[in-house]
N, C-alpha and C positions, 0 to 999 in steps of 0.2 A: 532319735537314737541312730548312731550308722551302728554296720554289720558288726560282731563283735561273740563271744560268747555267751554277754550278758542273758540273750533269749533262752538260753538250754536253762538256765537259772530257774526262771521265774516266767510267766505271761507278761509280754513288755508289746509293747504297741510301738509303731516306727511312723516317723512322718517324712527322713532325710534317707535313701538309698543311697551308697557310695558307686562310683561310678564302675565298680566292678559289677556289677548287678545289672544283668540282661533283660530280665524277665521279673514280672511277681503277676501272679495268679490271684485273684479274689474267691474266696470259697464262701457259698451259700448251700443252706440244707431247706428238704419240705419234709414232712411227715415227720417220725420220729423212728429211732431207733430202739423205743424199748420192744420185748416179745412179750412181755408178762399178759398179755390179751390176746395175742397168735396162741401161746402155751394151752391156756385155757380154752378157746376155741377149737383144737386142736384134742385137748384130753376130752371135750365134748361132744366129739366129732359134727362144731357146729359150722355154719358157714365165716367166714372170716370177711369183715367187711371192708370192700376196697379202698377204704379213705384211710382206711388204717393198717394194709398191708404192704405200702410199701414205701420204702426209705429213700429220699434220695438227697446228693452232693452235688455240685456244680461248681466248677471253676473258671473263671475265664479269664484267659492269658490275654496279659500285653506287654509288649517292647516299652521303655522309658520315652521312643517317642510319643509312640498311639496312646500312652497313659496322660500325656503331656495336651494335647488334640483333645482327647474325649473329656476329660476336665474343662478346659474351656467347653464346649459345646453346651456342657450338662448347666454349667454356670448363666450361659448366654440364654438357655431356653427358660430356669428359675428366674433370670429377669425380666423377661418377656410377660410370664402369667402372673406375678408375685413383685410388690417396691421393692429395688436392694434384694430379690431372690427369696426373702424370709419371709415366716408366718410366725402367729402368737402360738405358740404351745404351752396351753397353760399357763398362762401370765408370763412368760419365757419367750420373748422372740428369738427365736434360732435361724438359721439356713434350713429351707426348704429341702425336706428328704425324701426322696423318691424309695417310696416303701409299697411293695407289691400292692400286700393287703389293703390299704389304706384308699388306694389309686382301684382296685378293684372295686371296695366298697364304696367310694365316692365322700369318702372321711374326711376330715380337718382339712389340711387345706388343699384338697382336693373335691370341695364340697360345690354341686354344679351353683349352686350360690354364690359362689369365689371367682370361680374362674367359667370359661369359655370349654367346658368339660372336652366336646368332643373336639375340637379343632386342637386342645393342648392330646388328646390319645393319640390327631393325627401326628402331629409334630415330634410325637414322644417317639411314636413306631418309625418315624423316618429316620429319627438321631439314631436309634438304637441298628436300623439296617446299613447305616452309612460309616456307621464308624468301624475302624480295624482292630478286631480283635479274634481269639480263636475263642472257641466254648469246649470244653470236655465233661461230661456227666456219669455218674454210676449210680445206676437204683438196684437197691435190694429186697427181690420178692420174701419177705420177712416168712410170709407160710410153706416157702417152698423151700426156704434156706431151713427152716428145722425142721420140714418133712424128709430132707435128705441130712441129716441127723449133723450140718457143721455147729461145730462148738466155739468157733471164735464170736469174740465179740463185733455186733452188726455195724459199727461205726467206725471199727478199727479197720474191717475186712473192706467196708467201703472205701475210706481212706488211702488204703494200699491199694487200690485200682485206678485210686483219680491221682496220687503222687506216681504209680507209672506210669498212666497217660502225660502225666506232666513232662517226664521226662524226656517220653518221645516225642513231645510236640515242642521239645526246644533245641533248634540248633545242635549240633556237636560243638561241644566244647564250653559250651554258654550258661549261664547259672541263673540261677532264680529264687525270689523269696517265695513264702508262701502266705497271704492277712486274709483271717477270720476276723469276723464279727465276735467282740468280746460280749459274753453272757453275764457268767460271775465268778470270782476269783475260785472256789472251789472249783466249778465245770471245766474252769478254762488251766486248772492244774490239771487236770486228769485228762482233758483232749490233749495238750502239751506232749504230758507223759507220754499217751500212747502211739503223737508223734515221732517222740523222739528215739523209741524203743524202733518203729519202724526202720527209721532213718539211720540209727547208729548202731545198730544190734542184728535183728531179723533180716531186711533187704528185705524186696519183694521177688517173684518171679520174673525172671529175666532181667533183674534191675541188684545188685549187691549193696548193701548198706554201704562200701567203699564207693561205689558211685554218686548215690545219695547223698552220700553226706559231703562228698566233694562239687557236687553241683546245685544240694540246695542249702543256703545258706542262712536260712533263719524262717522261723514259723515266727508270726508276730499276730497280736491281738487286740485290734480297735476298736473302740466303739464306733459309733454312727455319725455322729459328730468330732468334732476338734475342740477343748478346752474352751474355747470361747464360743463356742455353740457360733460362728460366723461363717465355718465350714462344714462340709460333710469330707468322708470318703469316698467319692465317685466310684472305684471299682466296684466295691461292697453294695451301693446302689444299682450297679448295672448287675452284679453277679445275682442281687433278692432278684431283677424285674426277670432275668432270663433261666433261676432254678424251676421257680412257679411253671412256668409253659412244658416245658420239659416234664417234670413231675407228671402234671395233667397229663398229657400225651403217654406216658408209659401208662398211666392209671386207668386213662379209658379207651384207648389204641386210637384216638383219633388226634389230626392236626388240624390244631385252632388257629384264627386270625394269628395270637401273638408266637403262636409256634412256628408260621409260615413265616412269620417277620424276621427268625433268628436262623433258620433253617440251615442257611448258606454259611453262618459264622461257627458251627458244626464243624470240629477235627474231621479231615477227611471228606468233607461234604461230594458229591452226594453217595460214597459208601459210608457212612457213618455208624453205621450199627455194630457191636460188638468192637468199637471204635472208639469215633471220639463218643458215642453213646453206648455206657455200657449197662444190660442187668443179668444180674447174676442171681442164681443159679442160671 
């Protein structure tokens, strides 16, 4: 699909950028955004538990070259551990996907029975510190955002911090798409929606919907794969491996191996906080 209006439509997934197109962001989430269990902990003035207080997004920017580079790389190292880069999923041989969880747990095909486990973690953390891109992140303390009584909704308020950071972290003048991880055609109506209400309607602070919507040029929605399960989307890969470390790190105030690995690719590195790292309240 090139740029067009067809996105404001409907959830459309893109694999062709028109050459007008500077930038696209990959957006990955950890935790969730519902409160219905902060609420309740909260009416019971019980403790709220940290795996489940707080929300976070993650984006990371690239130029059409550095997207063009890290593709290949991500390509070259899936052949290296894996024939042809692929594994059987379920009687489905696909293109090998770099999915946090998976790579965490030592899963399918990331099973130390497959592969050379640690020497592929080293390999993985070197591609991911070598290659050019920026990170921007917003976590929302869920108990502290409704102890101080805000009423907007937590994915939308998220949202509108990582589309202003977006903003600032691209050139004057230069535009950009923005691809999610497609869910399910209902979710992915209603994240759409309350993209597009940001974008065309509302603005953020310091950012006017006139801006926005002149500089970002389509929200798009992919799956993890490509139609013939041959490919993946690489940024939506590096955006799961790098929301995880991030997440962690707000959640237990400490920096881990793979949070030291990204640290530097941080908006603003090393002032990042309240930056390219935002949480809010």
């Amino acid at each position: 699909m090139e740029i067009g209006k067809d996105w404001t439509e409907r959830p459309s997934k893109i694999t062709n950028w028109s050459k007008d197109i500077d930038y696209v962001m990959f957006v990955d989430e950890n935790g969730n955004s519902d409160i219905k269990d902060i609420l309740k902990c909260i009416s019971k003035n019980a403790k709220v538990d940290d795996n489940n207080k707080f929300f976070t997004v993650t984006g990371v920017i690239f130029t059409r070259e550095q997207y063009a580079i890290a593709r290949k790389q991500i390509d070259e190292l899936k052949n290296t551990y894996w024939k042809n880069g692929s594994y059987m999923y379920k009687n489905n041989l696909k293109k090998v996907c770099f999915h946090s969880r998976e790579i965490r747990r030592k899963e399918g095909a990331f099973d130390i029975n497959l592969i050379n486990y640690d020497s592929f973690i080293s390999e993985l953390t070197n591609l991911l510190k070598g290659l050019d891109y920026k990170i921007i992140s917003v976590t929302i303390n869920k108990e502290e955002y409704l102890l101080k009584h805000y009423q907007y909704n937590v994915y939308n308020t998220a949202m509108c911090f990582l589309l202003q950071r977006y903003i600032y972290a691209m050139k004057s003048n230069c535009k950009g798409i923005v691809m999610l991880e497609a869910r399910g055609k209902d979710e992915d109506y209603i994240l759409l929606n309350e993209m597009k209400h940001i974008i065309f309607e509302t603005g953020i602070r310091k950012v006017t919907s006139n801006e926005l919507s002149d500089r970002i040029l389509g929200i798009y929605f992919n799956p993890k794969w490509n139609q013939g399960y041959d490919n993946t989307f690489s940024g939506l890969e590096i955006a799961d491996l790098t929301s995880y470390p991030i997440h962690k790190y707000i959640r237990n105030n400490k920096k881990d191996k793979a949070f030291l690995a990204l640290e530097n690719k941080i908006d603003k590195y090393p002032d990042y906080i309240n930056k390219g790292i935002k949480v809010f309240p």
